[in-house]
N, C-alpha and C positions, 0 to 999 in steps of 0.2 A: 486357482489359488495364487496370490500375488506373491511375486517372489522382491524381496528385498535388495537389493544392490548397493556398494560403498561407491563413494565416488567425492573426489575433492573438488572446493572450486573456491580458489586464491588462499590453498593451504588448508581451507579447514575441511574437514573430516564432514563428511554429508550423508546421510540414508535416501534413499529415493527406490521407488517401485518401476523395477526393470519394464522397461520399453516407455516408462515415463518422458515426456521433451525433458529437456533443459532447463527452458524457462519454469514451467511448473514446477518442476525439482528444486529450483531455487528458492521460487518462492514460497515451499513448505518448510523450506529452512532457513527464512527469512531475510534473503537475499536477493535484492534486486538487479533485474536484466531487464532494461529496457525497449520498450515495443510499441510500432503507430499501427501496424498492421492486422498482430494480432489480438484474439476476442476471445471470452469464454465461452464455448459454448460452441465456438466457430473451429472449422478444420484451419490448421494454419497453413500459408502458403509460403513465406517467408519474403512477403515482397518489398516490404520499407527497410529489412537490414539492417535496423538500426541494434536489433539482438544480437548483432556479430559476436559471438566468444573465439575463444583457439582452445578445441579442443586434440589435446596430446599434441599442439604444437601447431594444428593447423587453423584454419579461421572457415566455422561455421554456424549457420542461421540455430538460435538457439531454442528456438519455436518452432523447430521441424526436424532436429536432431533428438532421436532417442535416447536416454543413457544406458549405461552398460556396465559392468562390474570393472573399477578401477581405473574408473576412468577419471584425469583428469585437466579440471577446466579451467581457464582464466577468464574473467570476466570484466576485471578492473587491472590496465595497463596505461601507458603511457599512448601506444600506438593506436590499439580500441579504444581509448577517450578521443585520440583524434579521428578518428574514421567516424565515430558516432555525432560529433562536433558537425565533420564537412558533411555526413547526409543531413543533417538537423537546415544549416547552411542551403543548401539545397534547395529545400524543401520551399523554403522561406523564397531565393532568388527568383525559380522558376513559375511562382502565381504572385497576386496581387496580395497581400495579406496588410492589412490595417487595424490590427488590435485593438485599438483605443472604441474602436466601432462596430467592433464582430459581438453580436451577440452570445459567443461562446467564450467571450475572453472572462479567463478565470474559470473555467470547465475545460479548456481546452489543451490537450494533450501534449501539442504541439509546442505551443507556448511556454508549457509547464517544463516539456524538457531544452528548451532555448534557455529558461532560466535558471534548473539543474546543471547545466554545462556552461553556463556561465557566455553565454554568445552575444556579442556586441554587435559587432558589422561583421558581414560573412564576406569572405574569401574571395568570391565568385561575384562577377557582374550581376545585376539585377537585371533580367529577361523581360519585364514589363510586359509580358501578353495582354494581346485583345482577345477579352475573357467577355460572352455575354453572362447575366443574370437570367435563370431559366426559371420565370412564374407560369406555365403554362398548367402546370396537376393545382386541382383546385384546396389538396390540402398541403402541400409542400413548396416550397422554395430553394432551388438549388443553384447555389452559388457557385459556378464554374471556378471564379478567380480565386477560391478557396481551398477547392479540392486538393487531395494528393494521392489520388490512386490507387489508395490500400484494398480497393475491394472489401470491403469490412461492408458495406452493404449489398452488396452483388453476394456474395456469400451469405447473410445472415438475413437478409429481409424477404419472406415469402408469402407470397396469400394463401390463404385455407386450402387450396388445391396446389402446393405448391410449387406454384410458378415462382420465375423471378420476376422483380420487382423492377430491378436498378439493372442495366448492361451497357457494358463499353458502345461508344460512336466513334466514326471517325478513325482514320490513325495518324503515324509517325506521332509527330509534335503536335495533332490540331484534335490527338486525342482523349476525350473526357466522358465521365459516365454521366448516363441520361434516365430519367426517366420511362419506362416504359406508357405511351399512351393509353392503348386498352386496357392492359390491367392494372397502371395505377390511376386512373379515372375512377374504381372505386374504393379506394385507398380508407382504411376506418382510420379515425382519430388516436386509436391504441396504438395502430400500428405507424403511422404515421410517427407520433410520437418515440415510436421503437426507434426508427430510422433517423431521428434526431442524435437519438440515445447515442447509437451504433457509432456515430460519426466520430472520428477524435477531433475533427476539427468544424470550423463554423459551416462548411459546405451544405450540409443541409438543416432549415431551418422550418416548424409548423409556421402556418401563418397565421397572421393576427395573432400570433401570441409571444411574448416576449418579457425577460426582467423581472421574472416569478422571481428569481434571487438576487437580490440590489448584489453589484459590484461591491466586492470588499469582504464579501459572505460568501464566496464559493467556494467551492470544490479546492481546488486547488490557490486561493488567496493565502489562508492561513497556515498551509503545511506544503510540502516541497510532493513533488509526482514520485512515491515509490516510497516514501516517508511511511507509508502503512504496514507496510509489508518488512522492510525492515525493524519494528519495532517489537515486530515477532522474535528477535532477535536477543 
């Protein structure tokens, strides 16, 4: 039987289903907490950070903190608007990102929240890595200079025998996730296309396929990332 719990978060009065995250919690009560990492569906791991709250004061991942009876959380501050700012910052310094030409711009997550937070030039030098372009699986394209590490496919994309799909290569800095050759050699077009889904960012791309949505009509063109959820509101 699900037990009920009170819990605030930036003052107002919340209901949420004890051992519920955070994030979820919020967003049944129509308050957004921002997230690249995590997925529905997906266990969270809490690795983009960008969910930082302070809860009773201290600062944790809001997507793998449970709540609990009176408990309460900040979400929106002066210091987590900047912390969420410099990882967004980040994100952007340490790959190659070209929006004007990414296939996902205007679906893209990343993007959506550079424009929610308002980011101009970020803080941090630009890293310019030597990133290849990985076309080797004959239905995917994966864009190294893209990625950003969320595991959101390592985690959520499996073949019918549950394998994984996608695993980390390489490490320190010359780390990025790869394709598995044997088992995605037979990669369906569903799922393929899953693994498009999955991505918050342009990194992975079906091939020969593109622009099903003209720019100007996406996802995120017309309404701001998290604008839905607040409206619950």
């Amino acid at each position: 039987m699900n037990q009920i719990v009170n819990i605030t978060i930036d003052g107002i009065e919340c209901m949420a289903q004890k051992g519920q995250y955070i994030v979820d919690a919020a967003k049944d009560n129509g308050i957004y907490i921002p997230t690249l990492c995590n997925y529905p569906g997906v266990k969270p791991r809490g690795s983009c950070r960008i969910c930082t709250v302070k809860v009773n004061g201290r600062l944790m991942t809001a997507c793998t903190t449970p709540v609990s009876e009176n408990m309460e959380i900040i979400n929106e501050d002066p210091e987590l608007a900047d912390l969420r700012k410099a990882i967004i910052e980040l994100f952007f310094i340490e790959g190659n990102h070209f929006c004007p030409a990414c296939e996902k711009s205007g679906n893209c997550e990343l993007q959506a929240l550079a424009y929610r937070y308002k980011i101009m030039v970020p803080r941090f030098p630009y890293a310019f890595p030597q990133r290849e372009l990985d076309a080797s699986n004959p239905k995917l394209v994966k864009d190294q200079n893209r990625c950003i590490l969320c595991k959101r496919c390592i985690r959520g994309i499996h073949d019918e025998k549950g394998r994984t799909i996608f695993a980390y290569r390489r490490r320190g800095t010359h780390v990025e996730i790869g394709v598995d050759p044997k088992i995605g050699k037979d990669l369906s077009d569903d799922l393929a296309q899953k693994s498009m889904d999955i991505c918050p960012v342009g990194a992975l791309l079906v091939r020969e396929k593109g622009f099903d949505v003209p720019i100007g009509e996406r996802k995120y063109d017309k309404q701001s990332i998290g604008s839905d959820i607040e409206e619950k509101r």
